[in-house]
Backbone bond lengths (Angstrom), bond angles and torsions (degrees), N, CA, C in turn:
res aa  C-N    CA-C-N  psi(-1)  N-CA   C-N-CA  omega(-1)  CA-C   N-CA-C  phi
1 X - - - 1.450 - - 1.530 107.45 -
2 X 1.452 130.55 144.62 1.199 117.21 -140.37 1.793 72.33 -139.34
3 X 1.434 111.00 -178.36 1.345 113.41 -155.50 1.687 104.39 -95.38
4 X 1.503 104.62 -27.01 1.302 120.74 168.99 1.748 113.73 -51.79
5 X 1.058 128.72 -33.77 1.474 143.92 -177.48 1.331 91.58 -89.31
6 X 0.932 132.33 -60.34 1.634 123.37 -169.50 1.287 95.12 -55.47
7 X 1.320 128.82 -73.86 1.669 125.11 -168.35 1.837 118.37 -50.39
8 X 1.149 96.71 -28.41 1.738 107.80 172.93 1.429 122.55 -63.33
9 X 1.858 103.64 -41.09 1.126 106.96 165.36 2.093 120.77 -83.48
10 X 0.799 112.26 -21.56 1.307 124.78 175.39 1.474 116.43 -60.09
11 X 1.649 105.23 -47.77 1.706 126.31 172.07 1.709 94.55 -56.26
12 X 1.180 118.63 -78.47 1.353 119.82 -160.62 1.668 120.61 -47.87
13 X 1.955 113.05 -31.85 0.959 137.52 161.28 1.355 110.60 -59.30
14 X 1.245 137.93 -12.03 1.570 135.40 173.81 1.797 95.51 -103.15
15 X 0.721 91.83 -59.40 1.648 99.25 -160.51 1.774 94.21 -64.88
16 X 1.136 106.23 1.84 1.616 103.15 179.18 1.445 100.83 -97.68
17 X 1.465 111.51 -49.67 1.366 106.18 163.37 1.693 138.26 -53.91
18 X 0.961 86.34 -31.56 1.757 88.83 162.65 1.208 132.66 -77.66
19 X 1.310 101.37 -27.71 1.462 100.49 160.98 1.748 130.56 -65.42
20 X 1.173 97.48 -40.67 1.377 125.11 168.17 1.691 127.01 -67.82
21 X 1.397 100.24 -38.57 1.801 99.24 144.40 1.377 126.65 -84.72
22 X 0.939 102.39 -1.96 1.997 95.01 -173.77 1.503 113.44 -67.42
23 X 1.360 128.68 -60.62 1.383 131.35 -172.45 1.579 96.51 -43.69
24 X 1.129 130.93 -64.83 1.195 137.93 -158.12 1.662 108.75 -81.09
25 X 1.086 139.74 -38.20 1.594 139.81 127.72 1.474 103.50 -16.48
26 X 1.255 106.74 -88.01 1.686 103.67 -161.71 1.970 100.14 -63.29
27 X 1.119 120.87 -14.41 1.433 102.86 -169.37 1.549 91.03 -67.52
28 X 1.760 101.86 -53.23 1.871 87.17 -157.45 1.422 115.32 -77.92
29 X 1.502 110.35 -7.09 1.600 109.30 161.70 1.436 123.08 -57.55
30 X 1.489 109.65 -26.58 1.646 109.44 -171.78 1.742 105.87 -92.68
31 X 1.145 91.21 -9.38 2.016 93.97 -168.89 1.584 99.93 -95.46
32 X 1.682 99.88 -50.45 1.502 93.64 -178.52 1.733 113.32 -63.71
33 X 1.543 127.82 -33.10 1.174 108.50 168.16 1.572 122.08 -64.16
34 X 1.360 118.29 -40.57 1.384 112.67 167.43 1.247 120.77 -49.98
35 X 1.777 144.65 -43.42 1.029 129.55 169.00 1.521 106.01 -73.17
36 X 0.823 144.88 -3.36 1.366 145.63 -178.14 1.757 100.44 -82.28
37 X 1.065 119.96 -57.02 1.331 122.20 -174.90 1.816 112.55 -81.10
38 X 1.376 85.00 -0.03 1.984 85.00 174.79 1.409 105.53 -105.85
39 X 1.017 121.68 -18.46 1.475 126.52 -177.45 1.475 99.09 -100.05
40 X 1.311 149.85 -39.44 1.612 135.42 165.92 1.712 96.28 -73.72
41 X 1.281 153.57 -2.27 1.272 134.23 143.55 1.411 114.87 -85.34
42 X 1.217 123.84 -2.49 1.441 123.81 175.12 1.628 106.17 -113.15
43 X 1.200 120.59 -9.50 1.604 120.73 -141.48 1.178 117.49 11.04
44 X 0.997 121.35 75.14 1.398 134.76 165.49 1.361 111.40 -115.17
45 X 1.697 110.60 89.84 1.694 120.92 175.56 1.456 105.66 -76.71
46 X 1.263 138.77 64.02 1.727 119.23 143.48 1.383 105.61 -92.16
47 X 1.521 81.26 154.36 1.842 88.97 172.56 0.921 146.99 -131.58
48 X 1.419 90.98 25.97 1.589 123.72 133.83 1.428 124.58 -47.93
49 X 1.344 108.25 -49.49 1.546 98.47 -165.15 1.358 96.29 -98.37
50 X 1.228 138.84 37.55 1.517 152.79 149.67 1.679 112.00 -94.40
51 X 1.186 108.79 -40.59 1.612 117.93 -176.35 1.530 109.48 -98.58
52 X 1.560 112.73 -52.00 1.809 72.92 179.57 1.657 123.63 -96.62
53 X 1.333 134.33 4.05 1.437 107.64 135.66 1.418 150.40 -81.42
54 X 1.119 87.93 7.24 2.324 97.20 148.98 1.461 94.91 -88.21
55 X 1.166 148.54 -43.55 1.507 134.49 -165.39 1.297 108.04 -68.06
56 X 1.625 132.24 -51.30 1.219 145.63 160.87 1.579 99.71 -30.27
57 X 1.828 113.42 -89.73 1.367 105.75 -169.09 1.655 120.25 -56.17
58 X 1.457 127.49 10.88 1.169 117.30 166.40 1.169 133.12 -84.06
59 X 1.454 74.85 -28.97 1.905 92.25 -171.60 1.729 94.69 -76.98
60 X 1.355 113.15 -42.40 1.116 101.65 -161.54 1.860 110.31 -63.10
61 X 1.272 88.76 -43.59 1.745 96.11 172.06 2.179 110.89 -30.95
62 X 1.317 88.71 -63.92 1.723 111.93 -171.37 1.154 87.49 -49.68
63 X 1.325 138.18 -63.63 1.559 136.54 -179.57 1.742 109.94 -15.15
64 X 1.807 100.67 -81.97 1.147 141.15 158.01 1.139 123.57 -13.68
65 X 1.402 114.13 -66.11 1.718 121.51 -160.22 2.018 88.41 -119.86
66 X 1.325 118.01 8.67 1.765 105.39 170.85 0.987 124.46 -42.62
67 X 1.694 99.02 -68.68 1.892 113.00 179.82 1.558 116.50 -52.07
68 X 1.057 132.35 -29.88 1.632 144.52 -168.65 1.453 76.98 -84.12
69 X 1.513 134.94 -85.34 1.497 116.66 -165.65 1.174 143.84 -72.95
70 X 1.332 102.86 13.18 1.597 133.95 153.13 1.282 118.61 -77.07
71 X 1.183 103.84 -60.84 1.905 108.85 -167.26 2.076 94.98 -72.96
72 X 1.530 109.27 -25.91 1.496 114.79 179.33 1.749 99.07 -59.68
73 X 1.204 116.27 -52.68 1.343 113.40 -167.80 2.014 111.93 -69.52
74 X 0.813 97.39 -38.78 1.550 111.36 -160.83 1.562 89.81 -62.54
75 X 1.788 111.39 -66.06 1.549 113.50 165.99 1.652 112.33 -17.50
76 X 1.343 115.39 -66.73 1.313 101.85 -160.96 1.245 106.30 -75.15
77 X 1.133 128.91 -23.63 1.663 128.63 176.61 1.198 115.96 -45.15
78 X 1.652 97.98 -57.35 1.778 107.38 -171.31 1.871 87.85 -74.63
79 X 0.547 137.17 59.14 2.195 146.91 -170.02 1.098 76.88 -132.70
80 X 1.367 128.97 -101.07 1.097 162.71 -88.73 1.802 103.15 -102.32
81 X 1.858 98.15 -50.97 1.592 97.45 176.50 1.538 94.28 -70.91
82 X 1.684 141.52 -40.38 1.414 111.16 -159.61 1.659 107.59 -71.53
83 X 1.324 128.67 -17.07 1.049 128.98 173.08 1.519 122.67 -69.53
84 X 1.262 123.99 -26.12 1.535 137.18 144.85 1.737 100.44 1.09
85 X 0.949 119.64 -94.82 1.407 117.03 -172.63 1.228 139.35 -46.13
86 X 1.668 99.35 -34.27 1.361 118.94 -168.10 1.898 102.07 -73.98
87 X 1.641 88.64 -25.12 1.876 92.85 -158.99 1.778 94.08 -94.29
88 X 1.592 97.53 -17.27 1.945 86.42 173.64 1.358 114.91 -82.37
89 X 1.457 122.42 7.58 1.454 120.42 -162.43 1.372 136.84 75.87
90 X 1.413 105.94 11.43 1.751 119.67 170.70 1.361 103.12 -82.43
């Protein structure tokens, strides 16, 4: 296995992760700025109502985008074992 394969798989292993955080990144980025901007037009500091509707829209996201980052992960897995051979030198 040569260093070029290691870094190929490493790249795809990042960029897999990002894909796989994003929905849920951008969900609570868009909720937490929305309660953020409803509470400095309301000033209303609890923080409660900062935390559980990002918790709500996360989960709901994970609901949503699960199966896609399930079947995303598994894909690269089964990657990874057919490449088994190729990267031991058979």
């Amino acid at each position: 296995m040569d260093t070029t394969a290691v870094l190929d798989i490493g790249l795809q292993a990042v960029i897999l992760a990002g894909k796989l955080a994003a929905p849920i990144l951008i969900t609570a980025l868009v909720v937490g700025f929305s309660v953020s901007l409803l509470q400095s037009i309301t000033q209303i500091q609890e923080v409660t109502l900062s935390f559980v509707p990002k918790a709500i829209a996360v989960a709901a996201a994970l609901l949503i985008a699960g199966h896609w980052m399930i079947s995303e992960t598994v894909s690269f897995t089964t990657q990874l074992f057919e490449r088994i051979p190729s990267l031991l030198g058979g």
